[in-house]
N, C-alpha and C positions, 0 to 999 in steps of 0.2 A: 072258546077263544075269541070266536067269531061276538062275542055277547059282551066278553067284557070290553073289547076296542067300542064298542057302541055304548055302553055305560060312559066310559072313560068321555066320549064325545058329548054327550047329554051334560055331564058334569059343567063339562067346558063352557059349553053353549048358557049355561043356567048362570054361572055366575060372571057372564060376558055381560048377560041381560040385565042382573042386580046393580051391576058398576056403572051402565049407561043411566039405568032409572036413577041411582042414587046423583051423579055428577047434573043430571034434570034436574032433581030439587033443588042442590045447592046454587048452580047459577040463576035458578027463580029466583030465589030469596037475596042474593047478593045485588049491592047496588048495579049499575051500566058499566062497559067495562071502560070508557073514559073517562071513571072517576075513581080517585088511588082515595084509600081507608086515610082520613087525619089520625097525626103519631101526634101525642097531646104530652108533654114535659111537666111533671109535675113541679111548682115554682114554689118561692118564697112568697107569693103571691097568692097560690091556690089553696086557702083556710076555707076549711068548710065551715060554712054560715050556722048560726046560733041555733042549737038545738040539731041538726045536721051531725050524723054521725057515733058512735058506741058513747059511752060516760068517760071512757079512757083521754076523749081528747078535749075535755076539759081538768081534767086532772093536772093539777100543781100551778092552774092559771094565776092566783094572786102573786106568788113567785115571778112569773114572767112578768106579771104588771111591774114589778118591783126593779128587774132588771133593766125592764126598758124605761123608765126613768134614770137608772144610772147611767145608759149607755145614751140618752138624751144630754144629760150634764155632761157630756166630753165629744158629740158631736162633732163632726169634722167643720158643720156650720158655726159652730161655737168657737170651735178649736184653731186655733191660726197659722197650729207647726204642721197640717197635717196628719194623713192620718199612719202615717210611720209613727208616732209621736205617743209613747205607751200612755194609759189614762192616769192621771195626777200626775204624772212626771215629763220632764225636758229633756230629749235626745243629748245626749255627752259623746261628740263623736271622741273617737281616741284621740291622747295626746291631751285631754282637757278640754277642748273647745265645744262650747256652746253656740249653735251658728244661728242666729234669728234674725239671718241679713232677709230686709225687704218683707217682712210680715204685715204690712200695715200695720202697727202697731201706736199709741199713743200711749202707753204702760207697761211696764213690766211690772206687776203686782205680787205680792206675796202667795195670793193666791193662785196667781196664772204660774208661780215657780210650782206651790206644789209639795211635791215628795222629792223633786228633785234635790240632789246631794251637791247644793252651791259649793260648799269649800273644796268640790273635787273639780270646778270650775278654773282654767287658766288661766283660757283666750275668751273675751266675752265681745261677739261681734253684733253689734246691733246698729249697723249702717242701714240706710234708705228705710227709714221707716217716718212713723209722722210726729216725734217724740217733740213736746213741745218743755220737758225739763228731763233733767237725767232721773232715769226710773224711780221709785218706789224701793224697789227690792236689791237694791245695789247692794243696802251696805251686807248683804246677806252671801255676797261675792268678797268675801276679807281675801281670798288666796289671789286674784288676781295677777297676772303677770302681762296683762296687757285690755285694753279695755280700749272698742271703737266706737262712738256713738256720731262719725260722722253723718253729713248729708243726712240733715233730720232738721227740725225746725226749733231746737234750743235756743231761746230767746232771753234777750234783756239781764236782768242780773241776780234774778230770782227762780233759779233754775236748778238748786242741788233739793234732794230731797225732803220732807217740812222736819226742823226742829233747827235745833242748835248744836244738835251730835254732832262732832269732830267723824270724818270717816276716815278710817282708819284703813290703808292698806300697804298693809309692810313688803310687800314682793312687788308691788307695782311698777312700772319699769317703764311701758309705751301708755299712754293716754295722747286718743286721736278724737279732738271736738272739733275738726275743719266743717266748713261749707256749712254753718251754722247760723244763729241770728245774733249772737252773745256780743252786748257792748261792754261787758267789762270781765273779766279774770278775778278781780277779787274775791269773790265766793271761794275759789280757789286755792287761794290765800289765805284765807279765814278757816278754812274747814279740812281743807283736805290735806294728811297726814299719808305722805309719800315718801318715805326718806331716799329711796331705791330708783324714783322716776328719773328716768336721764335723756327721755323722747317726749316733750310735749309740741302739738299739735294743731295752734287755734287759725290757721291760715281760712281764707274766707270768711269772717265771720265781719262785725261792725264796730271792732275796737280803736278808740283812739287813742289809747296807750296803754301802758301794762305798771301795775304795779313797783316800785322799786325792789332790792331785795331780794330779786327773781332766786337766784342760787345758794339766798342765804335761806330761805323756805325749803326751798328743793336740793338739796346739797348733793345727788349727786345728777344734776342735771346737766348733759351735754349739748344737747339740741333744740332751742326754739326755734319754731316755725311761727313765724305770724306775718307772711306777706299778702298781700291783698287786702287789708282791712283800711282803716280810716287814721292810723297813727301818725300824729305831728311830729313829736320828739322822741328821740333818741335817750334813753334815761341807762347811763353807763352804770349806778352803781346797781352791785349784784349783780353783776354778770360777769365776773370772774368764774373761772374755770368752763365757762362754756366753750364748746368748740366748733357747730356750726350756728352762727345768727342770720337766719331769713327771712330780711323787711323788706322785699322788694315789693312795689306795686302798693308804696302807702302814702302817705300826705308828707312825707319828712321833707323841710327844708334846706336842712344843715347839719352834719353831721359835727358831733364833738371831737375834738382834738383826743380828749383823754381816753376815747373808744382807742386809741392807739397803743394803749397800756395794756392792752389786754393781749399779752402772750403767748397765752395758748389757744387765740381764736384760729383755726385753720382752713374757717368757709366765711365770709362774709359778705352776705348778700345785700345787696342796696339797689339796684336799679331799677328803675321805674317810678322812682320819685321826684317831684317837685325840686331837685338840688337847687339853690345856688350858690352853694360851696359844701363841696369841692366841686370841679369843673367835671362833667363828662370824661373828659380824656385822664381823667386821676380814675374816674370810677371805674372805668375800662383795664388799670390792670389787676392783675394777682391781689390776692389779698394781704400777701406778706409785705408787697409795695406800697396799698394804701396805709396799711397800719403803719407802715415807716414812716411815708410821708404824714400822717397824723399827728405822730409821734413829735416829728420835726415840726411843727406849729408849737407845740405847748411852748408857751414864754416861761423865762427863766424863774420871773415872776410867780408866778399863776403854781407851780411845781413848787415853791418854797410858799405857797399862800398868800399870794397877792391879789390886788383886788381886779375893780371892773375896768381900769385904766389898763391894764394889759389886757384883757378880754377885747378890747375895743380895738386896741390897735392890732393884736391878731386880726381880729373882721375887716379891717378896713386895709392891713398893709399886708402880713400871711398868705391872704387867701387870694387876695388881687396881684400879689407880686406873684405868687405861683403860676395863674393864667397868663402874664403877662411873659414870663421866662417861656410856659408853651409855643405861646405866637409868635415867642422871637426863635426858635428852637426850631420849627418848622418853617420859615422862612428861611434858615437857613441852606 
């Protein structure tokens, strides 16, 4: 009994000694113990160098050369939507809209559209960019229901895209060209086939007037904007059925009598121009007051087709007796 308690301690003592030797070698061989192991990530980065490695990890390399050329040609450095932006195609948020506000852009090319499915196109916003005519690939947008190419650098009078094609957009509704460089709208007139437009837009830009006809091109046009620009005169015809006109902040000096014809204008904006007739204190009220008191100018003449002899004496007696009735009115 006495023999095996002393076995049993021999045992002990024996592999007490083997676990002290062995934990001796291993902290030999391990670095200091103020220094922790580097944990190394293997990266997109870590490609073992040429030749480096089994045959496996050159396997299917021309392939990859191939890839990465395609995935070069749509590059986020290429690509101007980002890189949300699936490759050949243009993000369509719902609802239609195509948003490419502030892309730096100076085209929108046929190419830069793509795969993209334009006639599923609504709303096409292309504000703040550096567009110096209206894109390329427009007419590739026919469904249209609203189109903004403001605050961009659309200049002079040669600005729709090259040919002589008629653009065609039958659902067009809002077109927004404010804060622009455009001195004329006739392009407009010429080309663009809008039956449905009833918002256009050109405020800011360097127009010093607009074509006649306005509503008889655009026939269901409600709303011109064009305040701010460089416009002299006032050009009444075609502008039946409009219902807001906004020239404020132009060159206008005199507003025509016959603008008073116009019955179902319900906004008309005039101030901030050069008047000298009508007076200030006319422009200041309602719009249903000015167009009345316009109305009451037209000579009896001039309404059955008379000449410049009533036009004259309107300018000199009309519009003078009107301010003169003021100043006695308020002295009262």
């Amino acid at each position: 009994m006495a023999s095996s308690q002393a076995l049993r301690e021999q045992i002990k003592k024996a592999r007490a000694a083997r676990r002290e030797s062995n934990a001796t070698q291993t902290t030999q061989s391990q670095s200091p113990a103020t220094e922790w192991p580097q944990i190394v990530i293997a990266g997109v980065d870590d490609k073992p160098k040429s030749g480096e490695g089994d045959d496996s990890s050159n396997r299917g390399s021309g392939d990859d050369d191939d890839n990465d050329d395609d995935e070069d040609d749509y590059s986020d450095a290429e690509h101007p939507f980002g890189p949300d932006a699936p490759p050949k195609s243009l993000p369509i948020r719902p609802g239609g809209i195509l948003d490419l506000t502030a892309k730096n852009l100076d085209n929108l090319t046929v190419e830069t559209v793509g795969e993209t499915p334009a006639v599923n196109v609504k709303v096409l916003l292309l504000q703040r960019n550096s567009l110096r005519a209206f894109p390329d690939a427009l007419p590739m947008f026919s469904m249209l229901y609203t189109l903004d190419l403001s605050i961009n650098g659309i200049r002079g009078t040669d600005y729709l895209p090259p040919g002589d094609a008629v653009l065609s957009f039958p659902y067009l509704k809002t077109l927004l060209a404010h804060s622009n460089m455009m001195t004329s709208i006739q392009p407009l007139f010429d080309r663009l086939d809008a039956p449905r437009l009833n918002y256009l837009d050109v405020h800011g830009n360097r127009l010093t007037g607009y074509p006649p006809g306005l509503t008889r091109v655009f026939g269901a046009l409600t709303t011109f904007v064009a305040s701010d620009n460089r416009i002299e005169e006032v050009e009444v015809d075609g502008l039946e059925g409009l219902q807001v006109l906004d020239l404020m902040n132009n060159c206008i000096g005199r507003l025509p009598p016959r603008l008073g014809l116009l019955e179902g204008l319900r906004e008309l904006r005039v101030v901030g121009n050069a008047f000298k007739v009508p007076r200030r204190q006319v422009l200041e009220r309602s719009t249903t007051e000015v167009l009345e008191w316009l109305r009451d100018r037209i000579p009896v003449e001039e309404r059955a087709g008379g000449g410049g002899a009533a036009k004259a004496s309107e300018e000199e007696d009309g519009w003078d007796m009107v301010g003169r009735e003021e100043v006695k009115s308020s002295m009262m």
